[in-house]
C-alpha positions in Angstrom: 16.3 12.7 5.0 13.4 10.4 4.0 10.9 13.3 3.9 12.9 15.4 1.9 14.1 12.3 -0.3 17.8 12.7 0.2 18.5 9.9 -1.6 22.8 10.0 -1.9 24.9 7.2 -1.1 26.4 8.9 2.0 22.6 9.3 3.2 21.6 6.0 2.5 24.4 4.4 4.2 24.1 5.8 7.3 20.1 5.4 7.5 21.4 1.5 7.6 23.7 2.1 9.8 21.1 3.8 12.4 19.5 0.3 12.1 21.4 -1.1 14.6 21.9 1.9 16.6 22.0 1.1 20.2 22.4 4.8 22.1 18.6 6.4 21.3 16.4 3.8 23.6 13.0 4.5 25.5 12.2 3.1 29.1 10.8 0.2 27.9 13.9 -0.9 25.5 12.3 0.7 22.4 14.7 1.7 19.4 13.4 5.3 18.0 15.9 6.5 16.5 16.2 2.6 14.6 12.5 3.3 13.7 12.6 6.9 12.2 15.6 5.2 10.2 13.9 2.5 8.9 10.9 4.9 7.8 13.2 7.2 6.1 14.8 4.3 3.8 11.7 3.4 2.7 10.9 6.6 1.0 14.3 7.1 -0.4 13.6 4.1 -3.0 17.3 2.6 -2.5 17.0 -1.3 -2.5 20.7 -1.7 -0.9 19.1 -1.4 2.5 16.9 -4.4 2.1 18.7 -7.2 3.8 19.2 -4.6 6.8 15.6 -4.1 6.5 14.9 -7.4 6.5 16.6 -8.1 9.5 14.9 -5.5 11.4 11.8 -7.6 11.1 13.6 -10.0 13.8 13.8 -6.8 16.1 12.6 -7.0 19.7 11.0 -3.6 19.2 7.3 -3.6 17.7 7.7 -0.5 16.6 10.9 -1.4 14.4 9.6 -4.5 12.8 6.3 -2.1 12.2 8.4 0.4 10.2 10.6 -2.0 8.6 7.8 -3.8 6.9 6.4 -0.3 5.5 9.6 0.3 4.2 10.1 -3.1 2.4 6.4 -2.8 0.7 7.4 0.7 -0.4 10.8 -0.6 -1.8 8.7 -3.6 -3.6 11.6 -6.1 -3.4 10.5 -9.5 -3.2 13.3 -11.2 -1.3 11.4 -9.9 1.6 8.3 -12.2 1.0 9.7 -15.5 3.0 10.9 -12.9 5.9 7.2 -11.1 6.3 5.4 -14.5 6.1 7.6 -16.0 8.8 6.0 -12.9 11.0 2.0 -14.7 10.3 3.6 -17.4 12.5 0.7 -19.1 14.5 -2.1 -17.5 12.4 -5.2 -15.5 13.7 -4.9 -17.9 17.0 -1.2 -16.2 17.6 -2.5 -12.6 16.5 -3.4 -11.3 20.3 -2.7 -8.4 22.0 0.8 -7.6 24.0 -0.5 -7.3 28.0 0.3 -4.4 28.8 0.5 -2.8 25.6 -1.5 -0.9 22.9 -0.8 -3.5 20.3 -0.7 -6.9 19.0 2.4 -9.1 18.6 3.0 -8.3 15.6 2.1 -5.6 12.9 0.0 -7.8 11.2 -1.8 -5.3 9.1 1.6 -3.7 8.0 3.1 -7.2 7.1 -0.4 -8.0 5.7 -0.6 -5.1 3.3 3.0 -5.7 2.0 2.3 -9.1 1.4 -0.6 -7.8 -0.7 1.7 -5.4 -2.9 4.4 -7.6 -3.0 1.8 -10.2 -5.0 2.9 -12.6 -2.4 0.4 -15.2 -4.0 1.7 -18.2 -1.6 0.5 -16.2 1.5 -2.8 -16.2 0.2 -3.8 -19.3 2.5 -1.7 -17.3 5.5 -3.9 -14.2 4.8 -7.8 -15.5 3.9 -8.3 -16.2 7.9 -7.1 -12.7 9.2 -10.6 -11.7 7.4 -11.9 -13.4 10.6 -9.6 -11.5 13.1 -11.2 -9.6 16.1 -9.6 -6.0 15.1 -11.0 -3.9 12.1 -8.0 -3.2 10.6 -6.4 -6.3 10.7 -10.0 -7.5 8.8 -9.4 -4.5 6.0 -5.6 -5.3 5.8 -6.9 -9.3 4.7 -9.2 -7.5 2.3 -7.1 -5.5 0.8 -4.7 -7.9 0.2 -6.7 -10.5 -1.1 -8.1 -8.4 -3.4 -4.6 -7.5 -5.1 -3.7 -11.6 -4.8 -6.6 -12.9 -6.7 -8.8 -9.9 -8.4 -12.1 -11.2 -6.2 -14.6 -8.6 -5.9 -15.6 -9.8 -2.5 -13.1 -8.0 -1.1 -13.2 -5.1 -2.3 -17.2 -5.0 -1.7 -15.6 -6.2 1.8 -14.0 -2.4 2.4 -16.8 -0.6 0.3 -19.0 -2.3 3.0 -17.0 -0.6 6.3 -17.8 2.3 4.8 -21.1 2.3 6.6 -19.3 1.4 9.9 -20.5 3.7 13.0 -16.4 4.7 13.7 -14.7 7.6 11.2 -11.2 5.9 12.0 -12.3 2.7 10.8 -13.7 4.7 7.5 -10.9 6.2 7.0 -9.2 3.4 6.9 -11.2 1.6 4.6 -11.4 4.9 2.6 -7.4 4.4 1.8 -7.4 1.1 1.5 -10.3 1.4 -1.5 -7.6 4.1 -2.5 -5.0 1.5 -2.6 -6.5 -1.3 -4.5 -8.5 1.0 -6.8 -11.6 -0.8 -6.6 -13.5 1.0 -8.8 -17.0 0.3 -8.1 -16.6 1.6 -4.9 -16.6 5.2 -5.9 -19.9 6.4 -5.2 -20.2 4.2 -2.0 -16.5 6.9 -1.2 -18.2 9.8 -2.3 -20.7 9.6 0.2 -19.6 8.3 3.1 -19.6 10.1 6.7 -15.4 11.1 6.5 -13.9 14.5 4.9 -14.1 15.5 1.8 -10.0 15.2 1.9 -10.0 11.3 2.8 -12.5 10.8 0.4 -10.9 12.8 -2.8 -7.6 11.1 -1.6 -9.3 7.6 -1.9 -11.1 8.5 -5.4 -7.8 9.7 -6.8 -6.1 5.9 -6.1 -9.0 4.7 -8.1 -8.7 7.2 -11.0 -5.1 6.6 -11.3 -5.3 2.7 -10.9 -7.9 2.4 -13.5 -6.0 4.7 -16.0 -2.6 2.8 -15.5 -4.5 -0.4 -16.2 -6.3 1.2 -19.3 -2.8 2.9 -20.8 -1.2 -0.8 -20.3 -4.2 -2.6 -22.2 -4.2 -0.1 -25.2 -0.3 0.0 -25.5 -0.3 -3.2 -25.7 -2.9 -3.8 -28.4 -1.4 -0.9 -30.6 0.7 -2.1 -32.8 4.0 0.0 -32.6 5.3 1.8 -36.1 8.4 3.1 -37.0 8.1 7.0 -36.3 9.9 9.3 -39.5 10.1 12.9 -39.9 6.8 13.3 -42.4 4.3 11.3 -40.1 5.8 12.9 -36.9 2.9 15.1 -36.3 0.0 12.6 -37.5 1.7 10.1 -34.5 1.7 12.7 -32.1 -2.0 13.5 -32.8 -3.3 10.0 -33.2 -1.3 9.4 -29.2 -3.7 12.7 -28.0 -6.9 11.0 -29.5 -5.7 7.4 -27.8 -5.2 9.4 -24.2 -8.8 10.7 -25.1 -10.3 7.3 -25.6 -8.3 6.0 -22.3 -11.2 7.9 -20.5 -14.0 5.6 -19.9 -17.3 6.1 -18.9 -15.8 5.0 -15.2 -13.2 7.5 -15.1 -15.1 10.0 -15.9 -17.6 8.9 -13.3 -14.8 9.4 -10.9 -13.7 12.8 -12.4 -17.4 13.9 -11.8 -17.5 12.6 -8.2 -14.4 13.9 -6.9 -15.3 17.5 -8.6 -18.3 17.4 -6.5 -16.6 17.0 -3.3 -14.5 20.3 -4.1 
C-alpha cells in the first residue's frame, strides 16, 4: 500500500490499525507486520496516523520505534518533536549497543535525522554530542542535523570530510546525507569520491534541487507581484521564462556539469 501510495481512507485506516497488531510476531517478540505498517504510512503522506505513530515510538520492538520515527520525519508533523527527544534519554552515555543484538538501544540516527527535518531547534543541545558517538552513522546523523538546525558549515564540511573514509557503506551514507541537506559546496568532493556513479548522481541531485528551491523562494519573494490582464499575458509569461533562466547560478550549473560527467 505504501509503495504503491494507496493513499484512501479505508487504506489508511487499517495501516493504523496493523500498529497494534498482535498475531505477526518473530522468536524474539518482534512486531513485523507493526513495522511494514508503520513504513507504509509514512509514504502515504496522511497525518491522521500520527498519534498512533507516535505511540509506536514507546514500542518494545527496535524495529518498530525505527520505522515509526522514519515515518513521522516523512509526514513532517511537529507534535512528534517532544515524543522523539524523549528517545535521546541519557545522551551519548545511554547510546550503547543491545547485548546480544546488532543494534543500539535506540534508532538514534533515525530519531536524530527527524529531529533535523523537523527544525527541532530545542534538541540542538541533545544532538551537538552524538557528533562525539563511537558509530559513524550516528556521527553523520548529528551532522546532518545540525547543519539543517543552525546553517553551520562545519557540518556539512563534517560529511564532505567522510567522504575520504576507507568504508563504501560509510560513503554512501555520507553521500545521501550531503544529498539531504544540499550542502552545496560539497559537490565536487561527491563527484569524485570512491562510491557509484548512482549514489553519487543521487546525492548531487539533493543539492541541485535544494539550491534551486532556495533560489525560486528568494527571487519570488523579491519580485514584486502585478496584476496579470489579457494584453500583458504573454509579456508575464516570457519575463517568468527569463527569471527561471536567471535562477541558474554559476553553482547550479556547476552541478549540472558534474553530474553530466558521471553519466
Amino acid at each position: 500500500l505504501g509503495r504503491f501510495r494507496v493513499n484512501i481512507p479505508a487504506a489508511v485506516e487499517g495501516l493504523i490499525a496493523a500498529l497494534e497488531d498482535e498475531s505477526d510476531r518473530t522468536e524474539d517478540g518482534g512486531y513485523p507486520l507493526r513495522r511494514n505498517a508503520a513504513r507504509a504510512l509514512g509514504k502515504l503522506e496522511d497525518k491522521k496516523a500520527v498519534p498512533a505513530l507516535i505511540k509506536c515510538l514507546e514500542s518494545s520492538d527496535y524495529y518498530v520505534r525505527e520505522a515509526a520515527a522514519e515515518a513521522l520525519e516523512m509526514l513532517g508533523d511537529h507534535s512528534c518533536i517532544s515524543a522523539l527527544i524523549k528517545l535521546l534519554d541519557g545522551g551519548v552515555e545511554a547510546a550503547v549497543l543491545v547485548p546480544g543484538k546488532p543494534h543500539l538501544v535506540q534508532p538514534y540516527e533515525d530519531i536524530i535525522e527527524a529531529l533535523g527535518t523537523l527544525q527541532a531547534r530545542s534538541a540542538i543541545p541533545l544532538i551537538k554530542p552524538f557528533i562525539e558517538h563511537p558509530v559513524e552513522k550516528v556521527q553523520y546523523a548529528a551532522a546532518r542535523a545540525l547543519y539543517q538546525l543552525t546553517g553551520e558549515a562545519v557540518y556539512g564540511e563534517y560529511l564532505t570530510q567522510a567522504l575520504d573514509g576507507d568504508n563504501l557503506q560509510l560513503r554512501r551514507s555520507a553521500l545521501m546525507d550531503l544529498g539531504a541537506i544540499g550542502y552545496l559546496p560539497a559537490a565536487k568532493a561527491i563527484s569524485e569520491t570512491l562510491a557509484e556513479n548512482s549514489m553519487k548522481l543521487i546525492a548531487l541531485k539533493g543539492l541541485l534541487e535544494h539550491h534551486l528551491t532556495i533560489n525560486s523562494k528568494v527571487k519570488s519573494g523579491a519580485t514584486p507581484r502585478r496584476r496579470q490582464t489579457q494584453g500583458n499575458a504573454h509579456q508575464e509569461s516570457q519575463k517568468s521564462k527569463v527569471e527561471s533562466q536567471l535562477l541558474l547560478s554559476d553553482e547550479a550549473i556547476e552541478v549540472m556539469t558534474l553530474m553530466d560527467s558521471l553519466l
